[in-house]
N, C-alpha and C positions, 0 to 999 in steps of 0.2 A: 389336464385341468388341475390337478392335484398334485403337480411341478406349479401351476402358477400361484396355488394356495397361497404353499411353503413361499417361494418366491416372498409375496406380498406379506407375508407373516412375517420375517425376515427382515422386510425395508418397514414394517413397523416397529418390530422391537428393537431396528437403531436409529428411529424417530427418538421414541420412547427414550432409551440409553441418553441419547443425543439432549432432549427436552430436562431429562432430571439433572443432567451435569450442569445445563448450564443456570438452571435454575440453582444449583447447591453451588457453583459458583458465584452466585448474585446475590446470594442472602451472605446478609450481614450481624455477626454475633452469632449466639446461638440457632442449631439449626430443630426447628421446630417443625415439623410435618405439617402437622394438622393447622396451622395458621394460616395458610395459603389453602383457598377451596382448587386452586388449578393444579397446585403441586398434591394435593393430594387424590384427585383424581387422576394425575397420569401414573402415581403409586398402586392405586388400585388398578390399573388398563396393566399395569406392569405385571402385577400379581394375576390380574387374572389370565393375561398371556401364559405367564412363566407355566400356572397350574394347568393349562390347557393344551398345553405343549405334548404332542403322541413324545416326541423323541426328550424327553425331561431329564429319563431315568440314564440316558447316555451321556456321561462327564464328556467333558474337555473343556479347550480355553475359557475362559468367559467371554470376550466378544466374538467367538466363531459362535459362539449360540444366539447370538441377535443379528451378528453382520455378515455376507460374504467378503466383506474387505478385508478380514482377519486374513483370510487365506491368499488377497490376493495381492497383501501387502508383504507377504512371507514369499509370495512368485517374484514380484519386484524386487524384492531384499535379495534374488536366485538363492534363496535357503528352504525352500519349500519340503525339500524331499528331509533336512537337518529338524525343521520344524515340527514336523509329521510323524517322526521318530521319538524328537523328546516328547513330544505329547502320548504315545502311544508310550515310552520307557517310565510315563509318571502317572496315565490312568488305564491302560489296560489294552485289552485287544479292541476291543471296540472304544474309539472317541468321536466326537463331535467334531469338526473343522467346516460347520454350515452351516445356518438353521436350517436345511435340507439335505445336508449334505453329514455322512460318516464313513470314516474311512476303519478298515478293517483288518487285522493282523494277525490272525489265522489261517496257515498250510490245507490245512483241511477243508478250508470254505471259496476256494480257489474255483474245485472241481464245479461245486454248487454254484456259482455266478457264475462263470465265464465257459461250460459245458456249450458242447456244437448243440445247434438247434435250442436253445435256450430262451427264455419266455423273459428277460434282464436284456434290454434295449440299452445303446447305448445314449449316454447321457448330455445332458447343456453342452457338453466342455466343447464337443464335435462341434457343434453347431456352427454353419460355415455363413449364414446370412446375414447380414447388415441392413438392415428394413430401413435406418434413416439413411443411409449413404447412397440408396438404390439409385437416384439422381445422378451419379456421378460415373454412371454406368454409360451416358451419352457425350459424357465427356473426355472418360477414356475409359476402352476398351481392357486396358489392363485388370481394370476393377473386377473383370468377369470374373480373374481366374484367380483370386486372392484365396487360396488357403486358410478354412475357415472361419472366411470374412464374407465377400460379396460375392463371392464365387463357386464355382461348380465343387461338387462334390467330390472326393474318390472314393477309393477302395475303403480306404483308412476311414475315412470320415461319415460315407452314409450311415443314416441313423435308420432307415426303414430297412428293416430285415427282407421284405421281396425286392427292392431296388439295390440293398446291397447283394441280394444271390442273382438277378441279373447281369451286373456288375462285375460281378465275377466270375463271368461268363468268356467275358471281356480280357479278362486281365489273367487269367489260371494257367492257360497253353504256355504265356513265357515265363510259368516260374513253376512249370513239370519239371521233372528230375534228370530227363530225357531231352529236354528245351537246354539244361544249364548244363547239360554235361558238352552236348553241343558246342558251347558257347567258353568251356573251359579252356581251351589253346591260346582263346585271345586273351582271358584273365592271366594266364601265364605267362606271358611276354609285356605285365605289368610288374609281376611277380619278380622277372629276373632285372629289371629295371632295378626296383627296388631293393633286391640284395646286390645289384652290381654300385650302386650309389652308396648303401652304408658299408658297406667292404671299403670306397675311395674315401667315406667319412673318416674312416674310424684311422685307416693308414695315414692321412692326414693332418688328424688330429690328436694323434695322441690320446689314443681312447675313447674322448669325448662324444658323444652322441645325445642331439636335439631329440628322442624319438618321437615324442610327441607330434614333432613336426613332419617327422617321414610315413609315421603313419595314416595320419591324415592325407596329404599328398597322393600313398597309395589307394588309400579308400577312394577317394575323390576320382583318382583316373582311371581305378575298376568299375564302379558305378558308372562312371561319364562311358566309358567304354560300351559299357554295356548296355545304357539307355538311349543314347544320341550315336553310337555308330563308331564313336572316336574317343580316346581319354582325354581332358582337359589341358594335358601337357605340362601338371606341374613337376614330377618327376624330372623329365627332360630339361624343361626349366630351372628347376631347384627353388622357386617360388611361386608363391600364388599373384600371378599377374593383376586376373579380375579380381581380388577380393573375393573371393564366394564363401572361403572357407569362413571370412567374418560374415557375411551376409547370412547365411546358414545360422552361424552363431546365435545372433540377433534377430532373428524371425524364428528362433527357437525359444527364443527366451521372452518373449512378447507374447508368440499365441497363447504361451503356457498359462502366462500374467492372465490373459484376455480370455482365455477360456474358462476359468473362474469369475469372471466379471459376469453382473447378469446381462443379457444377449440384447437388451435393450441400448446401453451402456459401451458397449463393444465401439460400435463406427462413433462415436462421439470421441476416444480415448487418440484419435489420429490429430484431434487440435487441443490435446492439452498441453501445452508448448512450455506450460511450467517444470513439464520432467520431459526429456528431447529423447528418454528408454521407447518412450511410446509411438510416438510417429516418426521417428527414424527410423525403429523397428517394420513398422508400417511399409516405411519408405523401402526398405531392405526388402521385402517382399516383393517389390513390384520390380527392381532392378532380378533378381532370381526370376520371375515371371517373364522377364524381357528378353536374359539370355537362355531362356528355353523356347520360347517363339523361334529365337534367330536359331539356336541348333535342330529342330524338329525342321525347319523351311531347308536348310542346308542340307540334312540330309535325303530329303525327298528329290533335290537334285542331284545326288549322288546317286543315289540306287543300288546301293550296297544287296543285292538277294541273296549273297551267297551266303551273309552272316545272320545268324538266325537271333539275335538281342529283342528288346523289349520292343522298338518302334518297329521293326519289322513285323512281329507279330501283332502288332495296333493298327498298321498301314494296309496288312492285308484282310485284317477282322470285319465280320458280318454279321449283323446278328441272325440267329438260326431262322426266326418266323418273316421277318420285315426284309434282311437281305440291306437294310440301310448300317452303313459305318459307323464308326466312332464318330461323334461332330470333334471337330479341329479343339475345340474349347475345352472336351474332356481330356483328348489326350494332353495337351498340356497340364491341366491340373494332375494328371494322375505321373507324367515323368517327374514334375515338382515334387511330388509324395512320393516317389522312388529313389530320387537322390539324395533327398532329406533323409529318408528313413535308411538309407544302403550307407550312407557316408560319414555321417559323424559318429553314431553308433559301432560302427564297427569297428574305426582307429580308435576309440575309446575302449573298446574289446580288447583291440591287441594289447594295447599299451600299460591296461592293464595287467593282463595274462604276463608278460615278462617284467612288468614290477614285483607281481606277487612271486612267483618265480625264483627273480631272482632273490628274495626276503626268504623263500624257504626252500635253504641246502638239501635238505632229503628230496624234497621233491623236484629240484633243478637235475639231483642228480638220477634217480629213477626215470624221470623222465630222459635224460641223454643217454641213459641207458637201452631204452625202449627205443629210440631212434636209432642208434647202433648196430641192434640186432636187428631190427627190422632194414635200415637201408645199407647194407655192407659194400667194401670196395670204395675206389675211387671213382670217382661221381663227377661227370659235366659240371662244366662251368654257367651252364644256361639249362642245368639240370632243375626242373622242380617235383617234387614227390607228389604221382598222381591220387586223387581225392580219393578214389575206389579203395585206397590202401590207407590214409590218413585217417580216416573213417571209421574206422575197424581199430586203432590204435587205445586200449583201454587207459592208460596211464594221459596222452596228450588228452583225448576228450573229456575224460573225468576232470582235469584241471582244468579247462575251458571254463567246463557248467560249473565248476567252482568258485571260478570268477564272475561268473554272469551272475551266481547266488550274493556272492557278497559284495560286487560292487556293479549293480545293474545300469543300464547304462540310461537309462528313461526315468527320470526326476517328478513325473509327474503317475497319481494312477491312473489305470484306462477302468474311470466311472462307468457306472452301471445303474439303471433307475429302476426300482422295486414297483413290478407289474401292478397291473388295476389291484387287486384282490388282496394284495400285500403280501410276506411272505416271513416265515420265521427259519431266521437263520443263524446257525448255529446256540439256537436256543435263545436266540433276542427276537421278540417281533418289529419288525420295519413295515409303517406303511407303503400304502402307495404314496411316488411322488418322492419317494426319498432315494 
């Protein structure tokens, strides 16, 4: 209730904004207030917004404190996470980027929001419903499973904390420690793929290396591997046939835009045809949706049991008390949110990891150092170093999580909304609703 407040508070003070422009637009000569009885009572609705405002005392933009559009025209712009930065480098740790919405840049207040069992729900951004498009749910089936848009929830996305821990009930067994070690043999015969490919790169070329592009590829056919039974084949291929890796792209960069839109607003943005970001993006969802249909139905006639991946573990789940299945409509939204979340993410990991790298000499060379001694002798050609020992390597993993600090690979935060009773954090109070 107290999200819809804000909300409504929010699409008045960029009424208000909206009304005083265009009125100081339309006056002619000097601008005089008090001469107009209408301009000066939207000055005063203005003022007494402003003073009545819980969140007053927290800076930022000036229209992130009257509009959500501030923020989610910086999603549009894909400068969000650029935008969010200079604002926080010019007013502090705590700024405004909502009339209900602040974002926050203290280590320390990490623990305090995002703690297991925590009483900080997650926020609008998840919000996977579409309330005015629900119609379109008889006209296609696709709609169901639209990542949040009209469609079923996953892991990622429930906002009810008992539907999320049932949930993950569901989804836990194949991402046990014991589930992925399992499942390690076949990520490595992705693995040797991809070092046998930039080895004929680089001999080829004369140094030259796209990595950008091979690492994507490999991310994409380890994830595919792992969730639908088989890698997508672009490795082998040396291209991406289906387009996924753009379709990913672009249904990453829409929900982002649209999960800052208020949730009313969301299914309208699929016919705004003056910018093609929106319902292309849209569009791009539903073709991802379509070749998960066809590889979840492909694999069920396969019958792969001996590999223990993520659908196997979905095909044979039961819930403990009921004994009823997954329905067909969750599994697909939850392999959609496994691929998304396993695949671009991670070649943006690597790719990083050996930029920074190679930029700093000391640490390219301790680090080859620590591989040396750790992996001695001459080595298979279809050799890859098992994870039990990778693992344990202090020099590789400290520079992973160094790269994951300094250039993360999620553009957007994972909001959080301030419980009924409000709560003060790190020495600011935030109501409820914010």
């Amino acid at each position: 209730m107290e999200l819809l407040m804000y909300s409504w508070w929010g699409l008045a003070g960029s009424l208000i904004v909206c009304l005083q422009s265009l009125i100081l637009s339309s006056t002619r000569g000097a601008y005089e207030p008090l001469d107009k009885p209408i301009d000066f009572a939207i000055q005063v609705l203005a003022l007494y917004t402003y003073f009545l405002d819980p969140l007053r005392d927290i800076p930022g933009p000036f229209w992130a404190r009257w509009t959500p559009f501030w923020l989610g025209i910086q999603c549009r712009r894909l400068r969000r996470w650029q935008a969010v930065h200079d604002a926080h480098q010019k007013y502090g740790d705590f700024v405004r980027i909502g009339p209900c919405h602040v974002s926050i840049s203290r280590p320390t207040a990490l623990h305090e929001i995002y703690k297991q069992h925590n009483v900080f729900i997650k926020g609008s951004h998840y919000h996977h419903k579409f309330p005015a498009s629900w119609w379109l749910v008889k006209r296609s089936p696709l709609t169901l499973f639209l990542p949040f848009a009209a469609g079923k929830p996953t892991l990622f996305s429930i906002i009810d904390p008992s539907a999320h821990k049932e949930r993950k009930k569901h989804i836990a067994p194949s991402l046990a420690p014991q589930a992925l070690k399992e499942f390690e043999p076949f990520m490595d015969q992705n693995l040797v793929r991809f070092k046998k490919r930039l080895v004929d790169i680089v001999a080829m070329s004369s140094g030259y290396l796209e990595l950008v592009k091979w690492t994507n590829f490999l991310a994409y056919d380890v994830i595919g591997d792992w969730v639908y039974g088989k890698p997508f084949g672009f490795l082998t291929a040396g291209e991406d046939e289906t387009g996924m890796t753009q379709v990913i792209d672009a249904r990453t960069e829409v929900t982002n835009a649209l999960g800052v839109l208020p949730v009313w607003l969301r299914p309208l943005m699929r016919y705004f045809v003056v910018d093609s970001f929106w319902y292309r993006g849209i569009q791009d969802v539903n073709k991802m949706v379509s070749l998960a249909i066809s590889s979840i139905n492909e694999r069920k006639i396969i019958q792969q049991n001996d590999r223990k991946d993520f659908l196997n573990f979905l095909f044979s789940d039961q819930d403990s008390k009921t004994g009823i299945e997954l329905p067909f409509e969750d599994i697909v939204a939850e392999c959609c949110s496994m691929v998304i979340g396993g695949s671009d993410s991670t070649s943006a990991t690597i790719t990083h990891f050996v930029d920074l790298v190679c930029r700093t000499p000391g640490i390219q060379h301790r680090l080859q150092t620590e591989l040396d001694e750790t992996f001695r002798g001459d080595l298979e050609e279809d050799w890859v170093p098992p994870e039990s020992i990778t693992s344990h390597l202090p020099v590789l993993n400290g520079t992973l999580k160094e790269t994951l600090r300094m250039r993360p690979t999620a553009a957007s935060g994972l909001e959080r909304v301030v419980p009924h009773e409000g709560r003060n954090i790190q020495g600011k109070w935030l109501p409820s609703g914010v």
